[in-house]
C-alpha positions in Angstrom: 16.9 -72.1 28.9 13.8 -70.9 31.3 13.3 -73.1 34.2 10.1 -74.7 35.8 8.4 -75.2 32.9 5.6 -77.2 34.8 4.2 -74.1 35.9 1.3 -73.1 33.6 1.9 -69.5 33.6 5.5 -69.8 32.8 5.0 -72.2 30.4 2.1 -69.7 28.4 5.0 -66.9 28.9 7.4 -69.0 27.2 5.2 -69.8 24.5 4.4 -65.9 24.0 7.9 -65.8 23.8 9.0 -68.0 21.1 6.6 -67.1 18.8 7.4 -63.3 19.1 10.8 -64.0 18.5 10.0 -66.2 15.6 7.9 -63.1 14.4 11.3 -60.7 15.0 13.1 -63.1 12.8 10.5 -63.1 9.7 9.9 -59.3 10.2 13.7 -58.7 10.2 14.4 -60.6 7.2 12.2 -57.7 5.5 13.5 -54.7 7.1 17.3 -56.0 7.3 18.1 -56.7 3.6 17.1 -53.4 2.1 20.3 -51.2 3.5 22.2 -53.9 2.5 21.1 -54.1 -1.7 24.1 -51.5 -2.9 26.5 -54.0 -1.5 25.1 -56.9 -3.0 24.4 -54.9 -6.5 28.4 -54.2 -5.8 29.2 -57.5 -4.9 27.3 -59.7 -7.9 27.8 -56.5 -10.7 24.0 -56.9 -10.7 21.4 -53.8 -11.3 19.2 -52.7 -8.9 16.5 -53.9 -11.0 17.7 -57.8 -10.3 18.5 -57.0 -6.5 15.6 -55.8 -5.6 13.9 -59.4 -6.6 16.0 -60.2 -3.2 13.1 -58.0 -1.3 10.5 -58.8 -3.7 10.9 -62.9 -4.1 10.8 -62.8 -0.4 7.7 -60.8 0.0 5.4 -62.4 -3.0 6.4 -65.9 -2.0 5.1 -65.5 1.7 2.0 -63.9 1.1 1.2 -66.7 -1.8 1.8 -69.3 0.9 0.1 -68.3 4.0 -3.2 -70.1 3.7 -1.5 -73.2 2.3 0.7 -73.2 5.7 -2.3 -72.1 7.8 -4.3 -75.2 6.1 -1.5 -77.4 6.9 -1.1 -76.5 10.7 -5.0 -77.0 11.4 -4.8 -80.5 9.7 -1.7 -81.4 11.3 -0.6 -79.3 14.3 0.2 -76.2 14.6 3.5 -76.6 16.7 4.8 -79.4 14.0 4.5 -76.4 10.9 5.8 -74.1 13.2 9.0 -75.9 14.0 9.3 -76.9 10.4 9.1 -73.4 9.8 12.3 -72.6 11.8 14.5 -75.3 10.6 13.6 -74.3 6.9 14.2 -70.2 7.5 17.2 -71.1 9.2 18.5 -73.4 6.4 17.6 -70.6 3.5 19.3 -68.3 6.1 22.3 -70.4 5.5 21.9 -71.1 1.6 21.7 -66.8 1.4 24.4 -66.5 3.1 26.3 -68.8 1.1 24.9 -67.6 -2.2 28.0 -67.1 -5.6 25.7 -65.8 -7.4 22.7 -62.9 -7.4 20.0 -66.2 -8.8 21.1 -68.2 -6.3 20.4 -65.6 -3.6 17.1 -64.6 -4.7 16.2 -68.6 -5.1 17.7 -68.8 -1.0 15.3 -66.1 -0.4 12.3 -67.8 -1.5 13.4 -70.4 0.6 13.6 -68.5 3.7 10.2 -67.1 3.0 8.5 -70.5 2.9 10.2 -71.1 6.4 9.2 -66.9 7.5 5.6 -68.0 6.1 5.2 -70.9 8.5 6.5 -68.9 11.4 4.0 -65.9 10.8 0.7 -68.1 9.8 1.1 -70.0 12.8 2.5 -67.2 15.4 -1.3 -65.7 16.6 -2.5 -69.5 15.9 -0.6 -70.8 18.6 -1.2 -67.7 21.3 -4.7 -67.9 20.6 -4.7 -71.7 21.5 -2.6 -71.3 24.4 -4.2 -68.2 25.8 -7.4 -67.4 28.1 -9.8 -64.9 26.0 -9.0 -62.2 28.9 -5.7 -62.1 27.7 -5.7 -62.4 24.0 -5.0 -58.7 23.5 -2.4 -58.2 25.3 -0.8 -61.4 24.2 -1.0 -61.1 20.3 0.4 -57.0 21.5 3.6 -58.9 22.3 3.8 -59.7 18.9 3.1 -56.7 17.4 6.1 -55.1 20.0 8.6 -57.7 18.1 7.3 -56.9 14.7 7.7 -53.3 15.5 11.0 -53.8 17.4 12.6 -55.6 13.9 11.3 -52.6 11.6 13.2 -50.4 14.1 16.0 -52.6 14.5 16.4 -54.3 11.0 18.1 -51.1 8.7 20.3 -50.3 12.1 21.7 -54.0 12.7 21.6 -54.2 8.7 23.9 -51.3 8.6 26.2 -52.0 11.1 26.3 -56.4 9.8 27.4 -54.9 6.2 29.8 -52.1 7.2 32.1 -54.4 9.4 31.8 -58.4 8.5 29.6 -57.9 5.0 26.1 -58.6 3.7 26.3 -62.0 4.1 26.7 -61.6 7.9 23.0 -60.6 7.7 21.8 -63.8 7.4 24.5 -65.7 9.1 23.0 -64.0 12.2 19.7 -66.1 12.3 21.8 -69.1 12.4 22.7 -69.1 16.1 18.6 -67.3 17.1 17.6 -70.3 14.5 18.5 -73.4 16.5 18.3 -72.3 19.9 14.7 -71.5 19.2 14.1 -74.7 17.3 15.4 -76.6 20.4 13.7 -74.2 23.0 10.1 -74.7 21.0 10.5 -78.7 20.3 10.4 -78.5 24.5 8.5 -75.8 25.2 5.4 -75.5 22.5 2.9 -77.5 23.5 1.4 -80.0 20.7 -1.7 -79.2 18.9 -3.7 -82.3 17.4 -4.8 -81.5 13.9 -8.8 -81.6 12.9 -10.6 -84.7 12.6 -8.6 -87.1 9.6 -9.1 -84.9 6.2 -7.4 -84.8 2.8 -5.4 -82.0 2.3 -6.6 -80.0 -0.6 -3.5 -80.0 -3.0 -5.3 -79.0 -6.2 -7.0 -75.8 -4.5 -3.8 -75.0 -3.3 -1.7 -74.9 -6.4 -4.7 -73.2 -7.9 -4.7 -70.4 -4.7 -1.1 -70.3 -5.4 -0.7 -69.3 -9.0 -3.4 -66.8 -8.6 -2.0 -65.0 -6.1 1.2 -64.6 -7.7 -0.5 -63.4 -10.8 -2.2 -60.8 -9.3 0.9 -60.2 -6.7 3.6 -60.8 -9.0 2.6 -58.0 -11.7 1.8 -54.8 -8.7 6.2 -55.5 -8.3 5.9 -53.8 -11.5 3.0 -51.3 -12.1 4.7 -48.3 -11.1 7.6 -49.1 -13.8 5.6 -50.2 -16.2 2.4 -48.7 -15.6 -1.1 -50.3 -14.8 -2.6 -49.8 -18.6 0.5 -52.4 -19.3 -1.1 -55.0 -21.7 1.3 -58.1 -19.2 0.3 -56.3 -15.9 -3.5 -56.3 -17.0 -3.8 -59.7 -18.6 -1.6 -61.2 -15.4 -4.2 -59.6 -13.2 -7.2 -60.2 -14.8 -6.0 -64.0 -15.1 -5.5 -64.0 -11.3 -8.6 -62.7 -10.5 -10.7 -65.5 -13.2 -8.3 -68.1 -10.9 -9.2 -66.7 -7.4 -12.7 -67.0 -8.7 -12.4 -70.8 -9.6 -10.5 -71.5 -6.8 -13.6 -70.2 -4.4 -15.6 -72.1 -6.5 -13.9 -75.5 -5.8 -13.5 -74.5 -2.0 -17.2 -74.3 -1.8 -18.1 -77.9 -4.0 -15.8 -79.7 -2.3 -16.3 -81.6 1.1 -12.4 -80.8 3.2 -11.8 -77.5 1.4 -8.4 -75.9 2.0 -10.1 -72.1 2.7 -13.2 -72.5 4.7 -15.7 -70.0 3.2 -17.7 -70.6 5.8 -15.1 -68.1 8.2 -16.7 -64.9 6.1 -20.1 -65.6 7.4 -18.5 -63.4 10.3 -18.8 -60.2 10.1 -15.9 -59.9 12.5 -14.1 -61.7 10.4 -14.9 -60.3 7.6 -14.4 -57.0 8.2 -11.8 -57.1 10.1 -9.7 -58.9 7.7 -10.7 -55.8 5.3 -9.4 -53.2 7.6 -6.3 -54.9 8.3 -5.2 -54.9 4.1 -6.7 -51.5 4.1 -4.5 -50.5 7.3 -1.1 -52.0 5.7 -2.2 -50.2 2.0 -1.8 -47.2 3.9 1.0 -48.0 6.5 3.5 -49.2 3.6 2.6 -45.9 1.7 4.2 -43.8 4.5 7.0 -46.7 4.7 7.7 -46.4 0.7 7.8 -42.4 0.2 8.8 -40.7 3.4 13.0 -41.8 2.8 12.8 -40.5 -0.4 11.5 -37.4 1.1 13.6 -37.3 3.7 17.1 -38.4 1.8 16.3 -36.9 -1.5 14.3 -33.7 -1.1 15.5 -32.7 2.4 19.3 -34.2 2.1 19.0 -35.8 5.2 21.7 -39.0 5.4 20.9 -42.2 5.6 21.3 -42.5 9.4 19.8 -38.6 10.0 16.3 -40.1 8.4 16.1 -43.1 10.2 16.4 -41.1 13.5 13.3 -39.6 12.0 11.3 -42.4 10.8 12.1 -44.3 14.1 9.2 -42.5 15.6 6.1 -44.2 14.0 7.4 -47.8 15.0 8.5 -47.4 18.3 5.1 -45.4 19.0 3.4 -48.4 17.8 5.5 -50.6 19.9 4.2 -48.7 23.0 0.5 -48.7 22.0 0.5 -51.4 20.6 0.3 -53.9 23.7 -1.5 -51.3 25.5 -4.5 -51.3 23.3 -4.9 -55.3 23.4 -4.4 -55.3 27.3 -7.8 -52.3 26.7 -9.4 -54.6 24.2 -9.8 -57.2 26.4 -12.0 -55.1 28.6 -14.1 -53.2 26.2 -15.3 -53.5 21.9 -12.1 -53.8 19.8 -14.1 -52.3 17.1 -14.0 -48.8 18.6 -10.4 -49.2 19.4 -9.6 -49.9 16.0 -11.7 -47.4 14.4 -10.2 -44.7 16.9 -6.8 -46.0 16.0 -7.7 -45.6 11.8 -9.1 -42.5 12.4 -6.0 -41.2 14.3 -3.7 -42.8 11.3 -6.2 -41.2 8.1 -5.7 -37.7 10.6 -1.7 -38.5 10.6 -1.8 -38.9 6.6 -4.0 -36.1 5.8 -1.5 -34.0 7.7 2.0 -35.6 6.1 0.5 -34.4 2.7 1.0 -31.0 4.1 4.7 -31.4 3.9 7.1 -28.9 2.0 10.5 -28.8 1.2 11.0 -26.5 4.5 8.6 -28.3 6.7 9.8 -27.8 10.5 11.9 -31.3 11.4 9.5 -31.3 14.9 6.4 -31.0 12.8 7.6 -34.5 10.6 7.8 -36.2 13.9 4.6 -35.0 15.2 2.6 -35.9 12.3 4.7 -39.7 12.3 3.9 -40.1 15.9 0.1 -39.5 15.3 -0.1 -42.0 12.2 1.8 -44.5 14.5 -0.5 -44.3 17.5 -3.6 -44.6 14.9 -2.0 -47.7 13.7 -0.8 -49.4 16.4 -3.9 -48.4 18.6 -5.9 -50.4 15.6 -3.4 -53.7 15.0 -3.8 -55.3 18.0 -7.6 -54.9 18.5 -7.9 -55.8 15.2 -5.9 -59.0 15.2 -7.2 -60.2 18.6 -10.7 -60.0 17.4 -9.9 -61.6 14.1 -8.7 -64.4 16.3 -11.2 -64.9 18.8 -14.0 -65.4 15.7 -13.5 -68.6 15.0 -13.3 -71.8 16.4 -10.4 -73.3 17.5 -10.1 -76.0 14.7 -9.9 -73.2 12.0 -6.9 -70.6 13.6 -4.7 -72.0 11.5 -6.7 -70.6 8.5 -7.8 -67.7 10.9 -4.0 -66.9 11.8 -3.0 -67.3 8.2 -5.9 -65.5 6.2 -4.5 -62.6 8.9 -1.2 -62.8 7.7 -1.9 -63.1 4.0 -4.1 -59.8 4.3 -1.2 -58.1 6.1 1.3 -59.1 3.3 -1.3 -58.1 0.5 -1.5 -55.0 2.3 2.3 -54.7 1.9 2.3 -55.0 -1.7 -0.4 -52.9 -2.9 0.5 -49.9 -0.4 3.8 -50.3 -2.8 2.3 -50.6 -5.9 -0.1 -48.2 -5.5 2.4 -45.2 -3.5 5.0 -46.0 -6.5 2.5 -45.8 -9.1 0.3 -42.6 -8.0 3.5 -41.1 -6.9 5.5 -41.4 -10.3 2.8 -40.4 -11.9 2.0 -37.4 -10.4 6.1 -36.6 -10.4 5.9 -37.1 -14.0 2.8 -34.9 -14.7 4.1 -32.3 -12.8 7.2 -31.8 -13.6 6.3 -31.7 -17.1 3.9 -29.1 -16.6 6.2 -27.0 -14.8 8.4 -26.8 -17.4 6.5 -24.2 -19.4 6.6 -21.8 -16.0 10.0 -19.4 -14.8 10.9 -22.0 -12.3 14.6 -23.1 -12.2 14.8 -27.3 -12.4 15.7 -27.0 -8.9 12.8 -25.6 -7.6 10.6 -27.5 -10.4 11.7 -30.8 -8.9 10.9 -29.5 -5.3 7.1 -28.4 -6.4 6.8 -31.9 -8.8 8.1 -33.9 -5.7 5.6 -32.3 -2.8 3.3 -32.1 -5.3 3.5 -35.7 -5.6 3.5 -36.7 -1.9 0.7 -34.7 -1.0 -1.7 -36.7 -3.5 -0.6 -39.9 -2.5 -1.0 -39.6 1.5 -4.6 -37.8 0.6 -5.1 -40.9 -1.0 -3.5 -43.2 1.8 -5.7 -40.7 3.9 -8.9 -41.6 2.3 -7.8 -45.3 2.2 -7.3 -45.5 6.0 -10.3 -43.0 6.9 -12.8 -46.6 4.5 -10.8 -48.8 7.3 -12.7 -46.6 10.3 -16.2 -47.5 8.5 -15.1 -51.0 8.2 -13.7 -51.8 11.4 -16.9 -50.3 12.7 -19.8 -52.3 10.8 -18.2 -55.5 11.6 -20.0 -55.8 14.9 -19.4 -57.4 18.7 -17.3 -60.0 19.4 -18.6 -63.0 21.3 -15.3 -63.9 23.5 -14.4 -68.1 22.6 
């Protein structure tokens, strides 16, 4: 345990400390379980079909969540939610370990993801409490090193956890992190009071909840079943009807659980745009680059990770370096440099060919990483510092939720155009004198290039965003 706590500075550096590693953990439990889903599918005879719920119950449950949780830590503390947080990811860590059975383990998971939703809304919620405006940026960069550092890390440890003790080692790991952080943050994190006494706003949440996983729930499936699906359309459109209502009760009633009132900032606003528009794009590159890498180019497993480890540990270098400059100058222009940098990145990956230079790949990774992590931090800093400090909860959540809607539709919508494409090509190529071979090379690059021009064009909206959203006034 760190000594002299007393000391104001050390105490701030512990507290930047804990909830970094508390965002490793959550982040992890994204990147860690995918390697490992063959030897589960092997373990519980399931189909990959039913293990993949393991990624995807974790994923829809948190971003469903996040603004209930942010809610919660502004009414009632934000160090009490984020300590609950830990003891109830470490408990579903246990319960997936322990799991006899492929339902039990994706119930475990949801579990863990309430616990990994409370860690994330409240992470930049307690750093922006806790730390001066001059050093925001470079504080909430910290966090974006140990999110980066766990999507480098995660397939790696996940690898090395399965081959030699199993898959359930993978989450017997966060067991020992778990309570030694719990203990280190019940004495270290200092304690927020909540808001002035409010009810809590239980039937906007359960209406906020079941909307989002109607409109979340259904993208898991749209590039199987296709978006002109009768149950993905009517489970969407039902969503957005309860979205709708459930804006409509936030602004009637007197303690509403989303504060409307946030999105009369332009910052805010905006910059909660350009983050989903940012993480539409990032999980595009995130989704279809393996395939390329493992199935068109016959790279192994470990040979492509060498490859894709470029992107995240360039945005674990700029990352912290572009908060520690967005504390001096306009975060807007950072960002919009950074998104402009990432749309050039994408716009360049959908040059890629079946005999595209291995140095080339890299070049073109590293440029979309330093757009994106040259934009995060910026971003996320001056998301922060728009609102009060009664309403970072929310703030720290709404960030969060964005980030994790982000995540889903840059799947859904990779997977969908991609398949699509694939599909339309290679049946069109059929009626010319390639060999299947080379027809499934053309239908595959094919495919890739239209879905990072699109991922391109997304990103390149996100510069135009992240630019109209105006100053920041530093609070």
């Amino acid at each position: 345990m760190i000594s002299n706590i007393k000391d104001p500075r050390n105490k701030i550096l512990q507290v930047i400390i804990i909830v970094s590693i508390g965002a490793f953990m959550s982040a992890l439990d994204s990147s860690i379980v995918n390697i490992s889903l063959p030897a589960m599918s092997t373990y519980f005879n399931a189909s990959l079909t039913t293990v993949e719920w393991v990624i995807l119950s974790y994923l829809i449950f948190i971003t469903s969540l996040l603004l209930t949780f942010g809610r919660l830590g502004d009414l009632f503390g934000h160090k009490i939610i984020f300590n609950i947080g830990l003891a109830v990811f470490t408990a579903g860590s246990l319960f997936c370990a322990l799991s006899p059975t492929i339902i039990i383990l994706i119930i475990a998971r949801v579990v863990q993801a309430i616990g990994a939703g409370m860690l994330m809304s409240m992470g930049p919620a307690i750093i922006t409490m806790n730390v001066s405006p001059e050093r925001r940026g470079r504080s909430l960069g910290a966090m974006a090193v140990s999110v980066s550092l766990a999507l480098i890390a995660g397939p790696a440890v996940g690898g090395f956890l399965t081959s030699y003790f199993g898959w359930p080692s993978i989450f017997y790991i966060n067991l020992p992190i778990g309570i030694a952080l719990f203990i280190w943050a019940l004495r270290v994190l200092p304690v927020t009071k909540g808001g002035e006494k409010q009810r809590f706003d239980f039937f906007g949440a359960i209406i906020l909840f079941i909307s989002l996983i109607a409109i979340v729930f259904p993208l898991s499936f749209a590039d199987k079943t296709g978006w002109s699906n009768p149950y993905i359309i009517a489970s969407i459109v039902s969503g957005i009807i309860l979205f709708v209502l459930f804006i409509f009760i936030e602004y009637r009633i007197k303690n509403p659980m989303l504060d409307l009132k946030l999105f009369k900032s332009r910052v805010f606003s905006f910059g909660n745009i350009s983050l989903m528009l940012n993480f539409i794009a990032q999980f595009a590159v995130s989704l279809i680059m393996p395939f390329y890498l493992i199935q068109l180019r016959n790279f192994s497993p470990s040979e492509a990770g060498l490859i894709l480890i470029a992107a995240p540990i360039v945005i674990m270098i700029v990352g912290p370096t572009a908060g520690y400059i967005s504390d001096r100058i306009d975060a807007r222009y950072l960002s919009s440099a950074g998104m402009a940098l990432a749309s050039t990145g994408l716009f360049l990956l959908s040059t890629l060919k079946a005999d595209t230079k291995i140095y080339l790949i890299i070049i073109y990774a590293v440029i979309v990483g330093f757009g994106f992590g040259m934009f995060q931090t910026p971003n996320n800093s001056a998301i922060m510092g728009s609102v009060e400090p009664g309403r970072r909860g929310t703030a720290s959540s709404m960030l969060a939720t964005m980030r994790n809607l982000g995540m889903v539709l840059g799947v859904a919508i990779a997977g969908s155009v991609f398949s699509t494409r694939q599909n339309y090509l290679t049946d069109v190529l059929k009626n010319t004198a390639l060999n299947t071979s080379q027809i499934q090379s053309e239908a595959f690059t094919g495919a890739l290039q239209l879905t990072f021009i699109i991922a391109g064009g997304i990103a390149a909206v996100a510069i135009f965003t992240s630019l109209v959203r105006g100053p920041l006034k530093k609070k």
